[in-house]
N, C-alpha and C positions, 0 to 999 in steps of 0.2 A: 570399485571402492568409491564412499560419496567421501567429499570433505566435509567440516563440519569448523566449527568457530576456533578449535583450538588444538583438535586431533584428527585422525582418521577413522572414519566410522567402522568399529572393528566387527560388524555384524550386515549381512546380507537380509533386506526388507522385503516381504511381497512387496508389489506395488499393485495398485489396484485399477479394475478398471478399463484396461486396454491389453491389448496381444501383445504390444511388444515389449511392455515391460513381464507380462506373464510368461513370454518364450525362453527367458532366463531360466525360469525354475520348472520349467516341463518334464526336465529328466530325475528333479529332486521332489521330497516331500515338502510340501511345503511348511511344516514345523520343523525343520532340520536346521534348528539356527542356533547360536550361543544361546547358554542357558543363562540368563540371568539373575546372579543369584547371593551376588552383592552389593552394596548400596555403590560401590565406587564403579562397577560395570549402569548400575540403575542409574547416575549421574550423567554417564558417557550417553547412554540410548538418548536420554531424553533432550539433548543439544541437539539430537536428529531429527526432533520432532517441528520442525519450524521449514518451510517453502525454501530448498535451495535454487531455484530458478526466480527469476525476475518478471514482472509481471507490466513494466514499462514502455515496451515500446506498443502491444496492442492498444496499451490506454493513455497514452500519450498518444498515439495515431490520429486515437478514432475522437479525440477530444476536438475544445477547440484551441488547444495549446498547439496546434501544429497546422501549416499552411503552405499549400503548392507556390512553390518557389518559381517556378517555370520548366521551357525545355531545356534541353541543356544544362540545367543550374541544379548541380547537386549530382547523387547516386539515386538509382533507383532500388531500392531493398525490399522482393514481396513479403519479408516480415513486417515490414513498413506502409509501403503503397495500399498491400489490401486489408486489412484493419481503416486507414486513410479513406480508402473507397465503402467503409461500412461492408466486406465482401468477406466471406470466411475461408480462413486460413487454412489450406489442407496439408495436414504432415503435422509433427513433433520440432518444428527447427527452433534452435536456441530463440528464445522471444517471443513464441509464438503462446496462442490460449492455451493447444492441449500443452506442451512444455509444462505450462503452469498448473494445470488440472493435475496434470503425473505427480509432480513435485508435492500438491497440496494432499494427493491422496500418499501419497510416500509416508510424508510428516506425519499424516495420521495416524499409519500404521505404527510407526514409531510410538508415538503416546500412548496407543490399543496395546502393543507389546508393555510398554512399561507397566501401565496400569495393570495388567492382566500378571506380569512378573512380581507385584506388589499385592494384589491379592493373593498367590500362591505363597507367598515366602514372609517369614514374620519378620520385618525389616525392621518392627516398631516404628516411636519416634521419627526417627530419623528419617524415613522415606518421605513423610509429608509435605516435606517443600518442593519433593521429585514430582508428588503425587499430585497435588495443585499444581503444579506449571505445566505437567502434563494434559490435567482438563484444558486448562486456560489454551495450549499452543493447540489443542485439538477442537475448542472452538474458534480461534484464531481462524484457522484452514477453512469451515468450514464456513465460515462467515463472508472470508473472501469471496469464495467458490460460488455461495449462495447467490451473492451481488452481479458476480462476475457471468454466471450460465445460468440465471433464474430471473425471471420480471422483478424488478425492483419492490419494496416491500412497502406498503401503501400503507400511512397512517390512517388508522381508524378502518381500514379495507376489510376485504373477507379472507384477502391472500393467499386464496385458495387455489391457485394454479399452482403448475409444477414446482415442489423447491430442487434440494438435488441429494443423493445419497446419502445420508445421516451413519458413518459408519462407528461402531463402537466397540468391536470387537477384530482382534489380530485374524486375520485368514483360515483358513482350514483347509480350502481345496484351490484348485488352478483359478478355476473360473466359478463363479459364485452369482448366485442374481440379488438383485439389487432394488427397491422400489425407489421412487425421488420423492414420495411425501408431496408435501404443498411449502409453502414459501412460511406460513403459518407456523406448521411444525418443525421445519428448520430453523428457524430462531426460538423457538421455544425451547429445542433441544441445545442450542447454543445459551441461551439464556442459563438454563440450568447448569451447563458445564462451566462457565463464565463466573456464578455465585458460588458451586462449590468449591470450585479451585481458589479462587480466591480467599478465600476462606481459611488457607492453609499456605499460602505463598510466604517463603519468609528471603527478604533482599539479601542476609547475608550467607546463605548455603553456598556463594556462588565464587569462585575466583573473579571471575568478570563478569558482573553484573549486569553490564547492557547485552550481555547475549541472551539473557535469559526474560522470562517474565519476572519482574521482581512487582511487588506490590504498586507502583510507581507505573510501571511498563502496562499493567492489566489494566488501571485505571483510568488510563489513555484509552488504550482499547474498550472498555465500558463508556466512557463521553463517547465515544464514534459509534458504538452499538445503539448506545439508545437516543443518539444524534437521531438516526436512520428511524429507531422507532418514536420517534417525539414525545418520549416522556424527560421533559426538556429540565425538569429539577433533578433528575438525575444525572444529567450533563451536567448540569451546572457542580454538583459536589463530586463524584468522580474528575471532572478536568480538574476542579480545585485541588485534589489531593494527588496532583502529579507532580506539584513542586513543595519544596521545605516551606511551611508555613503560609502557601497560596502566594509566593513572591512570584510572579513571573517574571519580573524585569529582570534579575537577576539570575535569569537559564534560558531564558530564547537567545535566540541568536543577535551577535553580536554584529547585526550587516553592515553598519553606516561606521562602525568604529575595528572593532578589533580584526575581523574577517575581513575588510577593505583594506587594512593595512598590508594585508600579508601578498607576498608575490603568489605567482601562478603557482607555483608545484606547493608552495605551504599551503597555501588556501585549499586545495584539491587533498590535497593530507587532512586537513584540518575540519574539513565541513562534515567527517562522517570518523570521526574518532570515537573511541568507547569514554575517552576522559573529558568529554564534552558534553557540560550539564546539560543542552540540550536535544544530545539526542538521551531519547530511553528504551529505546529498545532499537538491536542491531542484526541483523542477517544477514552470514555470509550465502552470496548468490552466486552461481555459477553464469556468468554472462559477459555478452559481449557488447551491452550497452554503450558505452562510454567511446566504443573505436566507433558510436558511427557520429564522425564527425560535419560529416558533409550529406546527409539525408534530402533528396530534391524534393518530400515532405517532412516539414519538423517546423522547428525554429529557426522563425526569418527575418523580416527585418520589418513587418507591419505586426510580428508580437514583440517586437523587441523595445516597439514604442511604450511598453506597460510600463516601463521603466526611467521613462523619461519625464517631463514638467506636462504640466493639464494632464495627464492620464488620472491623477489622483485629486481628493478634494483640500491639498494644501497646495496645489502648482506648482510643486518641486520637484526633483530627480528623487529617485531613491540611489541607497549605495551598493546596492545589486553588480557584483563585476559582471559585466559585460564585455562577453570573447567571442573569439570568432575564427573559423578556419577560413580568412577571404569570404569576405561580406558575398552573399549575403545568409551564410551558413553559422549562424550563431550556435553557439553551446552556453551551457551556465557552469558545466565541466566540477560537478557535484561529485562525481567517484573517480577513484582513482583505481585506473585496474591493476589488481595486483596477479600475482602466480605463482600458483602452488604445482613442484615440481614431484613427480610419482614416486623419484630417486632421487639423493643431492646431486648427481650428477647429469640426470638425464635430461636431454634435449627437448622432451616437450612435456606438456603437465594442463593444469586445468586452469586457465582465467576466472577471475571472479572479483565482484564488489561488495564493499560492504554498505547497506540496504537501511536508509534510516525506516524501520517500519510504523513508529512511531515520534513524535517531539512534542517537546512541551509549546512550540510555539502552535504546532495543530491543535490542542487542547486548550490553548486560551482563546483562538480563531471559534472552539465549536463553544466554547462555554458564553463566548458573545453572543451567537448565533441564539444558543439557548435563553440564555439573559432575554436578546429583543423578541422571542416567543412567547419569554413568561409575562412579556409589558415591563420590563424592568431596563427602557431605555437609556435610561444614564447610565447604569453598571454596563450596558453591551458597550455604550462609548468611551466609557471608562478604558475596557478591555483596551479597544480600538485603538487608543491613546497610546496606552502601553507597547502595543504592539508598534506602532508608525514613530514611536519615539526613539526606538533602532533599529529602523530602516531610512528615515527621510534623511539627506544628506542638510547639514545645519539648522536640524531641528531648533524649533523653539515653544515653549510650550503659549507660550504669548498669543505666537501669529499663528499656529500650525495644529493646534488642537482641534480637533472632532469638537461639535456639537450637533444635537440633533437636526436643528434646525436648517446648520451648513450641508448637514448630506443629504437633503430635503430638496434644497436648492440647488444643488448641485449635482443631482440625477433627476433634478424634475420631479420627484415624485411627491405627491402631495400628501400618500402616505406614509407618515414619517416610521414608522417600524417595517414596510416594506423599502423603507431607503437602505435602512439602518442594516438591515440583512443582503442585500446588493452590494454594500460598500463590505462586508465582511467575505461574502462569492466572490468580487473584484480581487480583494487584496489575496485572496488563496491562490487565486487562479495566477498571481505572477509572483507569489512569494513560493509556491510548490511546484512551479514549472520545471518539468523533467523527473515528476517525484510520482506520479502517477494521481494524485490526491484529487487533481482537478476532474478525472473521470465520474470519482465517486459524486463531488455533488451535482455532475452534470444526472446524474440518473436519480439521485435523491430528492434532485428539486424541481426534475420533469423540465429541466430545460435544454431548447434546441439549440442544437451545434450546424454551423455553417461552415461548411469546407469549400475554397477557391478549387477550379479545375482548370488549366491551360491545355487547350489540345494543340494539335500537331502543328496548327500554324500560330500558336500562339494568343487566341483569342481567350480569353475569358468568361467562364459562367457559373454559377455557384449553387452547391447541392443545400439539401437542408434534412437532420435528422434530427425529426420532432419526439416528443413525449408518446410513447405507445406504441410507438416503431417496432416490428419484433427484431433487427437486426443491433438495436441496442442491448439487446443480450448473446455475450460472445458463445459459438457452437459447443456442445456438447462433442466431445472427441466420437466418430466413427465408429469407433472400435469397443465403447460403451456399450453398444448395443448388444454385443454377445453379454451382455452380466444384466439382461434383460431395461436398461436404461433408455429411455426414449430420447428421441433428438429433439430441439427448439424449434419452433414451427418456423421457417421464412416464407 
């Protein structure tokens, strides 16, 4: 049985893809599943349609949010270590790429069933908002996937290398083949599913709103889709429309004030609630994220500097808590693992967190981004403003304001729109640390990651994974291969 945001998933899914989710259903047909064929069972499917596995620690690894701490210092974890080393991960284990591939093609089938359950049954009315959130979470998945096991997608390119499975349809047989398209056609077909679903989203079908796509939640995800493809006006009006009336200050996160206040265990409760304006969209994940407290790669104590005075261009601390399980093992200690037991009574059951997949405060980050593309450099500092005005600890708008000029000067660069986008990659890269977010723009913006290595006697030397690397695109599971799927070249 999968969990799911608020019930238990009362229906068995193909999964696609791999043998060992296929070895499940060998001895069954695979259409032998709950017939769905009311809107209140159509509800239920489509909360399964969203990634229950976590997709953090390969892309926190392999970033450069994470640094070899030494010998001795820390756990050694190969869901960790080899992601770390750029080296691909063999096996299914909680954290790992294929984990997340299973998950993303699960979710999918999920949507194919709903959508396919909606087409057969006159549901009217009323299925639309099922029926939209299902496009939307079924290009959600495949947008991921795309990013995550295909070459990044090149503005203005031909993108004509491999993308990955574009699936649209519920299953029929055990094992099925499969083409992967080009990276071209896989956002194309994401693009379409992404407009029509939207199209039909409505925010209040929902008891809990941040588990679902709600109009708000897709729009976020449309800034980051066409973040990646650089039609940069469209960033800019999608992020707009992820907050009441384009306010952001009043739905990002509260760092330097309300979240600062709160002890360890509220704060850990608090940074990923569904009644917190700024998340907007929420996944329960099945993981074991948050136990790894003490990782001999992760967060150490030369990123922990992001957070302190000179790191940023106003010279002060931000209010970022800063934790630690004995220096030099820092956490930012963002989820809170919860567990869901099979029985009331029973002695074991399934971990899991809950997964900001989205925030408003990402969407005003990319809408800057966008802004200093379009040449609209005061609106990107603007943002910026906004944004450093709750996080810097005794902000003032006097001494501590953005202007072009100052981030000019203060990364050296003489071009002032390539500053302006640097100081906006800076500030993600330590306000998202442990969120996995920092991965994406390391592959969108073709920049190289530096990871320290300590060998056996303690010396030091340092790797380097540039723009074009094929090991920046995580492996293709194995076991693809039987559904005719080709692997990533190394």
């Amino acid at each position: 049985m999968k969990l799911n945001h608020t019930k238990t998933l009362f229906l068995a899914l193909v999964a696609l893809l791999t043998t060992q989710s296929c070895n499940k259903y060998l001895d069954t047909e695979p259409d032998n599943r709950t017939e769905i064929n009311t809107i209140d069972k159509l509800s239920q499917l489509v909360t399964t349609a969203y990634p229950d596995r976590d997709y953090l620690y390969f892309t926190e690894a392999a970033s450069d949010n994470s640094e070899d701490k030494g010998n001795g210092v820390g756990d050694l974890t190969n869901v960790i270590s080899t992601p770390y080393a750029w080296q691909d991960f063999i096996g299914s284990d909680t954290g790992s790429p294929t984990a997340y591939w299973n998950a993303c093609y699960e979710a999918i089938a999920a949507a194919n069933q709903a959508l396919e359950s909606i087409e057969k049954n006159n549901f009217g009315s009323a299925a639309l908002p099922y029926k939209g959130e299902a496009l939307v979470a079924r290009a959600y998945a495949h947008f991921m996937l795309v990013n995550f096991f295909a070459k990044v997608y090149e503005i203005n390119g031909a993108n004509n290398s491999p993308g990955i499975p574009y699936v649209t349809q519920p299953e029929t047989k055990v094992i099925q083949n499969y083409e992967r398209g080009t990276v071209a056609s896989t956002y194309q077909k994401i693009e379409d599913d992404l407009k029509a679903g939207m199209a039909l989203l409505n925010g209040t079908a929902y008891e809990v709103p941040k588990y679902h796509f709600t109009p708000a939640a897709a729009s976020a995800f449309a800034a980051r889709f066409y973040l990646f493809k650089g039609e940069w006006q469209k960033v800019v009006d999608f992020a707009t429309a992820t907050v009441p009336a384009g306010d952001f200050l009043s739905n990002i996160r509260p760092i330097n004030t309300t979240l600062r206040t709160y002890g360890t265990a509220e704060f850990n409760l608090a940074f990923t609630r569904s009644d917190q304006k700024y998340n907007l969209l929420l996944a329960t994940t099945y993981s074991l994220f948050q136990r790894q407290n003490t990782p001999r790669q992760g967060y150490g104590q030369n990123l922990v500097k992001m957070f302190g005075v000179n790191y940023n261009f106003t010279g002060k601390a931000t209010g970022h808590k800063i934790l630690f399980n004995g220096v030099p093992n820092y956490t930012t200690y963002k989820y809170k693992e919860l567990f869901f037991r099979t029985t009331p009574n029973a002695p074991s059951g399934v971990p899991y967190i809950m997964m900001p997949l989205f925030t408003a405060d990402e969407a005003l980050m990319n809408r800057a981004e966008a802004y200093a593309e379009l040449g609209q450099l005061d609106n990107a500092v603007k943002d910026i403003n906004t944004f450093y005005s709750t996080r810097i600890l005794s902000y003032s708008p006097a001494t501590d304001a953005a202007t072009v000029a100052r981030l000019s000067t203060f990364y050296n660069l003489p071009d002032q729109k390539q500053a302006v986008i640097k100081t906006i990659l800076e500030t993600k890269k330590f306000e998202f640390l442990q969120e996995g977010i920092r991965w994406l723009d390391i592959i969108r913006r073709g920049l190289t990651v530096v990871h320290n290595k300590y060998d056996s006697n303690n010396d030091q030397t340092f790797l380097e994974l540039k723009a074009g690397d094929n090991r920046r695109v995580f492996q293709i599971p194995e076991e693809a291969k039987l559904s005719g799927v080709p692997l990533n070249p190394r």
